[in-house]
Biopython code that builds the backbone (N, CA, C, O; Angstrom):
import numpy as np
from Bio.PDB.StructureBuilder import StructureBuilder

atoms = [
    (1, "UNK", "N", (0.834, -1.178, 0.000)),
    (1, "UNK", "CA", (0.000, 0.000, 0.000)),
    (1, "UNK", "C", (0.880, 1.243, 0.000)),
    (1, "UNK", "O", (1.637, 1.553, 0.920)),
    (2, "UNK", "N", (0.695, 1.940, -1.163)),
    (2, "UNK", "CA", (1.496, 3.712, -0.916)),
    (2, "UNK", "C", (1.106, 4.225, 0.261)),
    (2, "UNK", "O", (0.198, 3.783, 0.965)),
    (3, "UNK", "N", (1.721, 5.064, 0.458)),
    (3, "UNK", "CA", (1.596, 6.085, 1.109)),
    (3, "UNK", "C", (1.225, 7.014, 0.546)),
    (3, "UNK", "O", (1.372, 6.828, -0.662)),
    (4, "UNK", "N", (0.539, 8.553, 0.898)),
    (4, "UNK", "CA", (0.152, 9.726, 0.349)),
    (4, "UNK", "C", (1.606, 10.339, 0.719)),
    (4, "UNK", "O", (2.088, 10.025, 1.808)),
    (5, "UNK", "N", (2.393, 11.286, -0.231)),
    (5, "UNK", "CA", (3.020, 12.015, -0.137)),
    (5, "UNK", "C", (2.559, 13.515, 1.116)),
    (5, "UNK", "O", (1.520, 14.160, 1.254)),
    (6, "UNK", "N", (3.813, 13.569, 1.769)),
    (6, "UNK", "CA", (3.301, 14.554, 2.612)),
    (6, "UNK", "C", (3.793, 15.641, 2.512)),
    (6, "UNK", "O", (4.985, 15.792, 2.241)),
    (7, "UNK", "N", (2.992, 16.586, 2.707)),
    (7, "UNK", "CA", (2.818, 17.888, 2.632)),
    (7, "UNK", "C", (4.275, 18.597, 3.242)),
    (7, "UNK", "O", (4.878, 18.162, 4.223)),
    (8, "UNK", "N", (4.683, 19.774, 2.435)),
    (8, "UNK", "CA", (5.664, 20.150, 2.949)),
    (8, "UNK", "C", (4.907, 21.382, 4.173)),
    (8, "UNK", "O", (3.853, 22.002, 4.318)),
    (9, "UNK", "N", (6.650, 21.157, 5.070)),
    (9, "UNK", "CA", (6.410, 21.675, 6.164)),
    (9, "UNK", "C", (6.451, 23.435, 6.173)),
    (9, "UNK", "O", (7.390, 24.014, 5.628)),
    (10, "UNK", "N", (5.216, 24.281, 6.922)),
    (10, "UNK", "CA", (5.261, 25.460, 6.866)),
    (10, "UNK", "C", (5.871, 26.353, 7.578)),
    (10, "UNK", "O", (5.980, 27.565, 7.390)),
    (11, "UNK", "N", (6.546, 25.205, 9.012)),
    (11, "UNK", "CA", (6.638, 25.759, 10.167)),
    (11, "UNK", "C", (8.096, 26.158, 9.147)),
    (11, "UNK", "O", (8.602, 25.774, 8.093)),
    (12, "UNK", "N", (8.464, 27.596, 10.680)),
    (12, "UNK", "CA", (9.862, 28.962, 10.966)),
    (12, "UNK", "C", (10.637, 27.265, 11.239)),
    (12, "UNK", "O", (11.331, 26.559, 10.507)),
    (13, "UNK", "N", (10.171, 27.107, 12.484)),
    (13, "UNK", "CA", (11.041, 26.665, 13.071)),
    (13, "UNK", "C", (11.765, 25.201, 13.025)),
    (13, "UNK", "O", (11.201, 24.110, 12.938)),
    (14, "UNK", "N", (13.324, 25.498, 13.116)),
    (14, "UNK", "CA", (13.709, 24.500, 12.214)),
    (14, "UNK", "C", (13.796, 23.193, 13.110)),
    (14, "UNK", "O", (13.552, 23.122, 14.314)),
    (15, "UNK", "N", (14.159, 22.278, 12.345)),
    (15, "UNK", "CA", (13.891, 20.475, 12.435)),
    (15, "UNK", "C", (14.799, 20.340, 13.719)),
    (15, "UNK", "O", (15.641, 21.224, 13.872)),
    (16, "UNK", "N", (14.731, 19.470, 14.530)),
    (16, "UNK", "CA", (15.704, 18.963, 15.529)),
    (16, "UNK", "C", (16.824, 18.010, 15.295)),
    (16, "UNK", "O", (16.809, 16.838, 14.919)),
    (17, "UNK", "N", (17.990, 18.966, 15.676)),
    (17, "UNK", "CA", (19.073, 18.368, 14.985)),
    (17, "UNK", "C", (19.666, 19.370, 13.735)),
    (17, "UNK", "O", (20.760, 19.159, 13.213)),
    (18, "UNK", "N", (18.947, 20.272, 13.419)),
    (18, "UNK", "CA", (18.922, 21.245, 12.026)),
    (18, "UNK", "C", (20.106, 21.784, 12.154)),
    (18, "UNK", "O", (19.953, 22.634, 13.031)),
    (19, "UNK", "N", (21.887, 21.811, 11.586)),
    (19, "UNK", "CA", (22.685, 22.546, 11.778)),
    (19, "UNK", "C", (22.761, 23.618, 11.170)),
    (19, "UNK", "O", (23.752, 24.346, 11.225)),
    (20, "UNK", "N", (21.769, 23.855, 10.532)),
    (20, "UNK", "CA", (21.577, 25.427, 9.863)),
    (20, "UNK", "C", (20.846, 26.492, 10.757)),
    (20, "UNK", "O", (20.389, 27.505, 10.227)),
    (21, "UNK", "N", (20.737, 26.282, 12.057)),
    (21, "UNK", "CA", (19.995, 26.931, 12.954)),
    (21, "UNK", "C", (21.302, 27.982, 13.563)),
    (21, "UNK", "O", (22.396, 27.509, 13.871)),
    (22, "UNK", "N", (21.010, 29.327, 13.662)),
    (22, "UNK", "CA", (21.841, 29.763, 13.908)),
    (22, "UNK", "C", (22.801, 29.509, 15.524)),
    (22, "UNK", "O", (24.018, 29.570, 15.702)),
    (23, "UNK", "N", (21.815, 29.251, 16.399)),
    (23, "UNK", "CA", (22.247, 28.860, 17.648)),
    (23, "UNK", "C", (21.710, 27.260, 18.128)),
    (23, "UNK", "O", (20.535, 26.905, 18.031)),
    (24, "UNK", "N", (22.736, 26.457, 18.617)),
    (24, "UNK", "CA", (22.674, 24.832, 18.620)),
    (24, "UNK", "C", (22.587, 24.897, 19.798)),
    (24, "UNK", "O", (22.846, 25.858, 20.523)),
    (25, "UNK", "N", (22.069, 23.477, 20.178)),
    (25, "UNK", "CA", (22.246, 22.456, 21.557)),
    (25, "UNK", "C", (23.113, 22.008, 22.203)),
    (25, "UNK", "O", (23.416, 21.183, 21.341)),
    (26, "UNK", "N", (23.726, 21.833, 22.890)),
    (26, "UNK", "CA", (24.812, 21.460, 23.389)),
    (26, "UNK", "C", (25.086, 19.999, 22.658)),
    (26, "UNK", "O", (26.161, 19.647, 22.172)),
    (27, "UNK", "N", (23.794, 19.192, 22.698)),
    (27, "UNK", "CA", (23.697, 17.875, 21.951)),
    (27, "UNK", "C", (24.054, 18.332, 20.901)),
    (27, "UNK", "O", (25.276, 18.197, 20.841)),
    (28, "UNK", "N", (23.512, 19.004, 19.657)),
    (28, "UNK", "CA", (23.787, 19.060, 18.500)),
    (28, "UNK", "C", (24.951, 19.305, 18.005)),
    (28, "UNK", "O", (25.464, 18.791, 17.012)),
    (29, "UNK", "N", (25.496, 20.333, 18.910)),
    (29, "UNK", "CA", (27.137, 20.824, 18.483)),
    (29, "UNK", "C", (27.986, 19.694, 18.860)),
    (29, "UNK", "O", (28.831, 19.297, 18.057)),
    (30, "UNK", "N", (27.825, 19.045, 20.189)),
    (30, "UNK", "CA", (28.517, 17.859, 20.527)),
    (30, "UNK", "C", (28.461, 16.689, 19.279)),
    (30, "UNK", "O", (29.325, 15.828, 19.111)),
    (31, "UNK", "N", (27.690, 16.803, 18.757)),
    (31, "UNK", "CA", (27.102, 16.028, 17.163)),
    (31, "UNK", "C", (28.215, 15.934, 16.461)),
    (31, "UNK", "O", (28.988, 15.019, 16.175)),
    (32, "UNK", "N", (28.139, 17.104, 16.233)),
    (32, "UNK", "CA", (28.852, 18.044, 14.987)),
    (32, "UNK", "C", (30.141, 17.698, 15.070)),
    (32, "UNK", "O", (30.801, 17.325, 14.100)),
    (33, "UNK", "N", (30.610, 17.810, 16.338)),
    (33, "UNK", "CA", (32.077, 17.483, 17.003)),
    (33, "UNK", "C", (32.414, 15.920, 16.991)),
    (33, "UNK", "O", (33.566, 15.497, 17.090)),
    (34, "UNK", "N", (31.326, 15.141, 16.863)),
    (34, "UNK", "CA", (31.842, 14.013, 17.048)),
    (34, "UNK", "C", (32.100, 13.356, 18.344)),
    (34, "UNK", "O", (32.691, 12.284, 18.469)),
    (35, "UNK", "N", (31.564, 14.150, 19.397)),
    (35, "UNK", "CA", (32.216, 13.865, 21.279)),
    (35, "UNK", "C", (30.733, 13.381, 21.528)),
    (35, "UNK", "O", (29.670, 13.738, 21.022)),
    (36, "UNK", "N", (31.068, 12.364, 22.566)),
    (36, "UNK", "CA", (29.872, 12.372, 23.521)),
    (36, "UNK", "C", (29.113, 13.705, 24.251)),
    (36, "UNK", "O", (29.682, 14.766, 24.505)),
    (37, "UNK", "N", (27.930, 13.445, 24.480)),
    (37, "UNK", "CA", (27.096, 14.529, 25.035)),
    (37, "UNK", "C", (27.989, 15.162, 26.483)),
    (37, "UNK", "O", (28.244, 16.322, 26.807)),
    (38, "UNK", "N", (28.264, 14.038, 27.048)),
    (38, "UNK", "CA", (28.936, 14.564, 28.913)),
    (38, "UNK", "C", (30.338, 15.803, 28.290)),
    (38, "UNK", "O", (30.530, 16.930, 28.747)),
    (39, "UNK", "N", (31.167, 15.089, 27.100)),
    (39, "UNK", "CA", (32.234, 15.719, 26.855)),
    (39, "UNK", "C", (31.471, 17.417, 26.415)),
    (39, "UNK", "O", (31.666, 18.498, 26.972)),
    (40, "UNK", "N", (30.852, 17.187, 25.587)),
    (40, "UNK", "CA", (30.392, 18.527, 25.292)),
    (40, "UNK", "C", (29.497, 19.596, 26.193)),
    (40, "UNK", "O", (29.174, 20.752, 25.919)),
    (41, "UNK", "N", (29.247, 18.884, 27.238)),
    (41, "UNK", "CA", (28.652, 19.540, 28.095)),
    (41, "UNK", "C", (29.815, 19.973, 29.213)),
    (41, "UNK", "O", (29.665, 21.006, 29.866)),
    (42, "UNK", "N", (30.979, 19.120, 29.390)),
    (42, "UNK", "CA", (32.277, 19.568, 29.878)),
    (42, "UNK", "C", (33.297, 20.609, 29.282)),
    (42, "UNK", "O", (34.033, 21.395, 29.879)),
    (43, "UNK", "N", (33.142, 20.403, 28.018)),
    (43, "UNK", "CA", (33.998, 21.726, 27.422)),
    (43, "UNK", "C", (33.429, 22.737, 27.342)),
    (43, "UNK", "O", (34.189, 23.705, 27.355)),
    (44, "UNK", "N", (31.820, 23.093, 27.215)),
    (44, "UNK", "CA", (30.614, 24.412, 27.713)),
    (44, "UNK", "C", (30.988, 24.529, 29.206)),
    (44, "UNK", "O", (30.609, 25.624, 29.618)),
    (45, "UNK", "N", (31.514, 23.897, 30.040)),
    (45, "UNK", "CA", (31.748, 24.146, 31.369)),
    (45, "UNK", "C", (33.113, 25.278, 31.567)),
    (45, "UNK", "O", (33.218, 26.319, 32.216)),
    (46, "UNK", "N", (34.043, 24.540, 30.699)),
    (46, "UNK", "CA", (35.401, 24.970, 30.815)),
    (46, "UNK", "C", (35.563, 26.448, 30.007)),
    (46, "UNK", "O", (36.376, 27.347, 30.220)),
    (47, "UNK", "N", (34.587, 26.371, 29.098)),
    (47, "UNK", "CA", (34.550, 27.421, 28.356)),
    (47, "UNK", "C", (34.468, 28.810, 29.584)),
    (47, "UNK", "O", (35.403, 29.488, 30.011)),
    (48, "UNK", "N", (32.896, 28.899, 29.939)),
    (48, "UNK", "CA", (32.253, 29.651, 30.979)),
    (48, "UNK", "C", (33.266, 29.890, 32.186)),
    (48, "UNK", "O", (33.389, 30.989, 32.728)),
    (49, "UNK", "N", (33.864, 28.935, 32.493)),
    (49, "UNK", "CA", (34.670, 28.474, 33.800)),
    (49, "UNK", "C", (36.242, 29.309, 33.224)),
    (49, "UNK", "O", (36.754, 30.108, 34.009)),
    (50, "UNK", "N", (36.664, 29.154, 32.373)),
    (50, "UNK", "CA", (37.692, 30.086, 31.566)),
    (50, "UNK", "C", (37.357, 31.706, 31.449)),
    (50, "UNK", "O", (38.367, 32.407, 31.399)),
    (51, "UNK", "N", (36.433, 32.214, 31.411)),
    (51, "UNK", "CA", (36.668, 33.020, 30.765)),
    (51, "UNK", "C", (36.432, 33.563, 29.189)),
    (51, "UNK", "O", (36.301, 34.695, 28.723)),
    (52, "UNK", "N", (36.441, 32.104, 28.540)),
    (52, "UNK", "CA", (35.966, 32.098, 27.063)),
    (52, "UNK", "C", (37.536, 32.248, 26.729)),
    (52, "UNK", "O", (38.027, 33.032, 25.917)),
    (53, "UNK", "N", (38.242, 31.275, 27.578)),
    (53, "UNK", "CA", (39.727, 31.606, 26.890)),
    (53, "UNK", "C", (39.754, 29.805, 26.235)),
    (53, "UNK", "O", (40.765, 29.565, 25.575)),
    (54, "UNK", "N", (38.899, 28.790, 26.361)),
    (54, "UNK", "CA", (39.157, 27.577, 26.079)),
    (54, "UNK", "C", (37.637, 26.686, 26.425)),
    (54, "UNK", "O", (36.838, 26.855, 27.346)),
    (55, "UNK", "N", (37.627, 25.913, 25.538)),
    (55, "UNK", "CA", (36.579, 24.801, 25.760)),
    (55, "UNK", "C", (35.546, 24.917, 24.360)),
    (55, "UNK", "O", (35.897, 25.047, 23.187)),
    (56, "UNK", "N", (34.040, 24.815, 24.972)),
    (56, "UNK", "CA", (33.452, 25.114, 23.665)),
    (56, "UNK", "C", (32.736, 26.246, 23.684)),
    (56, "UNK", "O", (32.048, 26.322, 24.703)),
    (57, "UNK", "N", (32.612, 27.302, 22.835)),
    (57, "UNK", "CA", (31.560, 28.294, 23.184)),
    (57, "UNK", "C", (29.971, 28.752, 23.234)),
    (57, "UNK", "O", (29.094, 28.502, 22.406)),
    (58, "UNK", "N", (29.909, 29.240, 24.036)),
    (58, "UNK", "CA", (28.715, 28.784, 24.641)),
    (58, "UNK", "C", (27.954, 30.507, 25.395)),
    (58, "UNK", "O", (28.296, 31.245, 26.319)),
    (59, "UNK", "N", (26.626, 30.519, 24.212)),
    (59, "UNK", "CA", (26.182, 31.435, 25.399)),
    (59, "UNK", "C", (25.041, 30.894, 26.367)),
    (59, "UNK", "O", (24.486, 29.798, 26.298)),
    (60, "UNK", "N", (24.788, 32.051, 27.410)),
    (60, "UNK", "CA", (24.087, 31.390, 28.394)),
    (60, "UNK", "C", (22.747, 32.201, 28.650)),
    (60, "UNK", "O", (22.819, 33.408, 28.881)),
    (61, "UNK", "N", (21.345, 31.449, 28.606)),
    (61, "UNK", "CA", (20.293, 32.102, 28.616)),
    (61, "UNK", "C", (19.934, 31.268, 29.990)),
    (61, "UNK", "O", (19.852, 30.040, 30.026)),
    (62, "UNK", "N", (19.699, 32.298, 31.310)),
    (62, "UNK", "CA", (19.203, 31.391, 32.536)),
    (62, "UNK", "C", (20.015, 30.111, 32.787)),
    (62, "UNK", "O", (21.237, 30.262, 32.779)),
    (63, "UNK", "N", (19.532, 28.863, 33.011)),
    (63, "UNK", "CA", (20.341, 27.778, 32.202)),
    (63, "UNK", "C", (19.772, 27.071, 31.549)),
    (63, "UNK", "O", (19.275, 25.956, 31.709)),
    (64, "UNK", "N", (19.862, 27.892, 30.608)),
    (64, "UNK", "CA", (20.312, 26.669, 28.927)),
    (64, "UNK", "C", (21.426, 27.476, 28.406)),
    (64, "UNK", "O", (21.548, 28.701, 28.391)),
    (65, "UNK", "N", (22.100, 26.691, 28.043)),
    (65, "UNK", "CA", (23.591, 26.868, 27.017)),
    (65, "UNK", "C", (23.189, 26.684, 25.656)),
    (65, "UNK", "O", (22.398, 25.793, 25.347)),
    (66, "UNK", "N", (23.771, 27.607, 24.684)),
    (66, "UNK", "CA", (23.502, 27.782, 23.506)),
    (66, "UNK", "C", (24.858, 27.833, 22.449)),
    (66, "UNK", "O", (25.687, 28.615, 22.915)),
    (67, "UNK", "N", (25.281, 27.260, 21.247)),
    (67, "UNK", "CA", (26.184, 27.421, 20.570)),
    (67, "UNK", "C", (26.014, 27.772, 19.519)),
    (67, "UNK", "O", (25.231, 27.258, 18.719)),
    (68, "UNK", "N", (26.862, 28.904, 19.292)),
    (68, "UNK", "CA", (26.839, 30.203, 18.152)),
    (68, "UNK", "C", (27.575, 29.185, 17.147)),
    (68, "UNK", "O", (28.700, 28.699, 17.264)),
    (69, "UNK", "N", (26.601, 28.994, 16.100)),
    (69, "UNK", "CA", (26.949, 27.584, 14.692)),
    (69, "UNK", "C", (28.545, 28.540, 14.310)),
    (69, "UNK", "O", (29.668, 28.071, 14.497)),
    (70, "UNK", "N", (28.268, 29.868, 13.781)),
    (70, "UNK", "CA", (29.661, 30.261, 13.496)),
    (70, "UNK", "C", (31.130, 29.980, 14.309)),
    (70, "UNK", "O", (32.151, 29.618, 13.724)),
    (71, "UNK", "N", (31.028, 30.229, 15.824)),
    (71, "UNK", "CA", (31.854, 29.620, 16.599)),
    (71, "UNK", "C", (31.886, 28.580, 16.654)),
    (71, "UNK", "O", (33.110, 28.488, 16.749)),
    (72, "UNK", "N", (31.481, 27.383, 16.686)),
    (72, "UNK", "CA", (31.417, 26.205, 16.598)),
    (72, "UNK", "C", (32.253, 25.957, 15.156)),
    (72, "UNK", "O", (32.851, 24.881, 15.158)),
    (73, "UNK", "N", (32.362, 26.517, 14.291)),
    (73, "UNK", "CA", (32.820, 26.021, 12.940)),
    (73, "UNK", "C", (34.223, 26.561, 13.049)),
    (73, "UNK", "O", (35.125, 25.844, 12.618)),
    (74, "UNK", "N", (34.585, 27.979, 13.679)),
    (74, "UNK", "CA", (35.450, 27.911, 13.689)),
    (74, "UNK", "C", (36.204, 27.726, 14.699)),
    (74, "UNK", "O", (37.302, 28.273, 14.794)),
    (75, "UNK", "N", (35.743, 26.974, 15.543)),
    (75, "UNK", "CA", (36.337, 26.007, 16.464)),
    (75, "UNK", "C", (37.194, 24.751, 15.833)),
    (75, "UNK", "O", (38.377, 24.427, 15.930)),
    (76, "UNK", "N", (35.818, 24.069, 14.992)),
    (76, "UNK", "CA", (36.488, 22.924, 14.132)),
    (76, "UNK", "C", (37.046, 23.182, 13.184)),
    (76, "UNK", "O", (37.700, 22.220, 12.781)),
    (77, "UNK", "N", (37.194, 24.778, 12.081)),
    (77, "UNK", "CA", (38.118, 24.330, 10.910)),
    (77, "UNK", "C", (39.329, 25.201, 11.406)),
    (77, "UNK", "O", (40.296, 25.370, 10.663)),
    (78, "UNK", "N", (39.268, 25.826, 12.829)),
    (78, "UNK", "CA", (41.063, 26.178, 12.634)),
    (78, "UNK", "C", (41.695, 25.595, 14.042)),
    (78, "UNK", "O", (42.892, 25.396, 14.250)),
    (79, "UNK", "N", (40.480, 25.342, 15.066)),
    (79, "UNK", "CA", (40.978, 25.237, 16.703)),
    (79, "UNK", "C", (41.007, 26.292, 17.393)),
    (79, "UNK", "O", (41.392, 26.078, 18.543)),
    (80, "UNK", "N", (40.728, 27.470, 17.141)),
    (80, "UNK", "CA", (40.511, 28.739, 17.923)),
    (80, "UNK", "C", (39.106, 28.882, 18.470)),
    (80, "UNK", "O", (38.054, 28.921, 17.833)),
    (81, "UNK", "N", (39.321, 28.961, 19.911)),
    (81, "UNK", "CA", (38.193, 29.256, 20.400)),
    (81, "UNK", "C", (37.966, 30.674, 20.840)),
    (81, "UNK", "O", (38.657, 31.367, 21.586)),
    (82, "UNK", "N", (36.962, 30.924, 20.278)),
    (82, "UNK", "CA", (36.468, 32.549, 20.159)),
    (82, "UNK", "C", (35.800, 32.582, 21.581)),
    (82, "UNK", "O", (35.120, 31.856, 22.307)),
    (83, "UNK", "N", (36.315, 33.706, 21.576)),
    (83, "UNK", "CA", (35.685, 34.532, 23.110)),
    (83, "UNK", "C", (34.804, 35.822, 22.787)),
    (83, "UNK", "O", (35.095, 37.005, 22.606)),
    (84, "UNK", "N", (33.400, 34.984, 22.790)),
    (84, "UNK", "CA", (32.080, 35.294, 22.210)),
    (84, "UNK", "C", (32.424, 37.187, 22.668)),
    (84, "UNK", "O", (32.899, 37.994, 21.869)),
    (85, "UNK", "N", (32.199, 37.368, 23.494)),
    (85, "UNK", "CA", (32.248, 38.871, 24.404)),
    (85, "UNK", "C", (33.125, 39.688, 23.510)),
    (85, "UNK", "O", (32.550, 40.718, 23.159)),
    (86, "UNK", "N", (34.547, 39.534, 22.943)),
    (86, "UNK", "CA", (35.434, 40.379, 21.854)),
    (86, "UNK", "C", (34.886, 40.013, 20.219)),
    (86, "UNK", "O", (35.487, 40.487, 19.255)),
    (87, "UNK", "N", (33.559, 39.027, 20.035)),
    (87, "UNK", "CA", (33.451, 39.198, 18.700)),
    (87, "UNK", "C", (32.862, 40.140, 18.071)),
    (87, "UNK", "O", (31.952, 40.833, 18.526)),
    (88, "UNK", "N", (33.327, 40.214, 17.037)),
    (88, "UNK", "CA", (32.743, 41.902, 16.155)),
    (88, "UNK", "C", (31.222, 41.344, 15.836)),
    (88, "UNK", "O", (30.856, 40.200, 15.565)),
    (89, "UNK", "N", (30.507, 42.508, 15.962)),
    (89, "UNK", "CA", (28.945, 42.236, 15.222)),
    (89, "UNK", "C", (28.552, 43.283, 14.278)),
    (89, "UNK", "O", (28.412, 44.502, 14.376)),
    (90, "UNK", "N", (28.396, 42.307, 13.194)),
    (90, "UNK", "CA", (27.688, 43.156, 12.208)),
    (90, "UNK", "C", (26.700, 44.030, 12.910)),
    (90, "UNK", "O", (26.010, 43.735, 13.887)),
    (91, "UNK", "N", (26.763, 45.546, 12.019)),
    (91, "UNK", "CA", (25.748, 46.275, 12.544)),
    (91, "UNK", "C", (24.734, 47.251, 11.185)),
    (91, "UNK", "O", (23.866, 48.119, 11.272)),
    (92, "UNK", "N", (25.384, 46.572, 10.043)),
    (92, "UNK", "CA", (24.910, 47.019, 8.957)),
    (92, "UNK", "C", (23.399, 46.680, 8.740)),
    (92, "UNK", "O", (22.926, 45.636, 9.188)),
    (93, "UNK", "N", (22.653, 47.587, 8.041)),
    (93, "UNK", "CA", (21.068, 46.905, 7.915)),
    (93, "UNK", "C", (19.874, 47.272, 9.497)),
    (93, "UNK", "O", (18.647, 47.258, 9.596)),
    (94, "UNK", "N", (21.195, 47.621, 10.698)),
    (94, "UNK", "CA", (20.218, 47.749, 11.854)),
    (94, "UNK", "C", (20.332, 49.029, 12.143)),
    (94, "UNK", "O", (21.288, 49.790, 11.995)),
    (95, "UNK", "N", (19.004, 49.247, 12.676)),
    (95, "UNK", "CA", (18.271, 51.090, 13.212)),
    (95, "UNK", "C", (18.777, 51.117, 14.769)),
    (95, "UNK", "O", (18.320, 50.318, 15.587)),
    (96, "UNK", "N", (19.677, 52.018, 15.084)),
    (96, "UNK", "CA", (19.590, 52.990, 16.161)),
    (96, "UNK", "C", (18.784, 53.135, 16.483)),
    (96, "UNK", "O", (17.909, 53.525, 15.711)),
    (97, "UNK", "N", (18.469, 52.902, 18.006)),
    (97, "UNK", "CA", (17.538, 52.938, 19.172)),
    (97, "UNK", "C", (17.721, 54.708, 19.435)),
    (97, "UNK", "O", (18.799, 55.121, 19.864)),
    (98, "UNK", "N", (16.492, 55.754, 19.116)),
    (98, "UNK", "CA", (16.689, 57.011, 19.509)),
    (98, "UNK", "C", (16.399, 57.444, 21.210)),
    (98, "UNK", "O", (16.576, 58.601, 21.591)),
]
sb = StructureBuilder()
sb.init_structure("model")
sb.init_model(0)
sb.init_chain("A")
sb.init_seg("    ")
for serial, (resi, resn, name, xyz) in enumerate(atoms, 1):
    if name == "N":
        sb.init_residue(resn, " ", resi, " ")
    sb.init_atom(name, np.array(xyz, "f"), 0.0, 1.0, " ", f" {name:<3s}", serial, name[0])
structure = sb.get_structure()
């Protein structure tokens, strides 16, 4: 018996597991990395616990930990871990608060 083809999805919000999401899971980036979940939840420790001088980067909402996909990548394609707080932010395209 077929199946009916299903309808594509309308939802914003993206799939679980989605590495095109701008900010990841601790699981997901740990994914990405190839480490067990405990390891990646240990190098988000060391990160925070550093200073943002080492580990994985990680921002922090209450607690949940969040990983900036750009830091994360260039974590893995050079080994530099960015210390979220000195990164430059685009500011092109955005309105001044009067």
């Amino acid at each position: 018996m077929d199946k009916a083809p299903e309808a594509p999805s309308t939802s914003t919000r993206p799939e679980r597991g989605d590495l095109t999401h701008e900010l990841l899971t601790i699981k997901e980036a740990a994914a990405a990395m190839r480490v067990s979940l405990s390891l990646g939840y240990q190098l988000a420790h060391e990160y925070l616990n550093s200073g943002g001088t080492a580990g994985l980067p990680v921002l922090r909402f209450g607690t949940c930990m969040r990983v900036p996909r750009w830091a994360l990548e260039e974590l893995v394609a050079t080994g530099r871990v960015v210390r979220l707080a000195d990164a430059s932010v685009p500011t092109a395209g955005l309105r001044r608060a009067h």
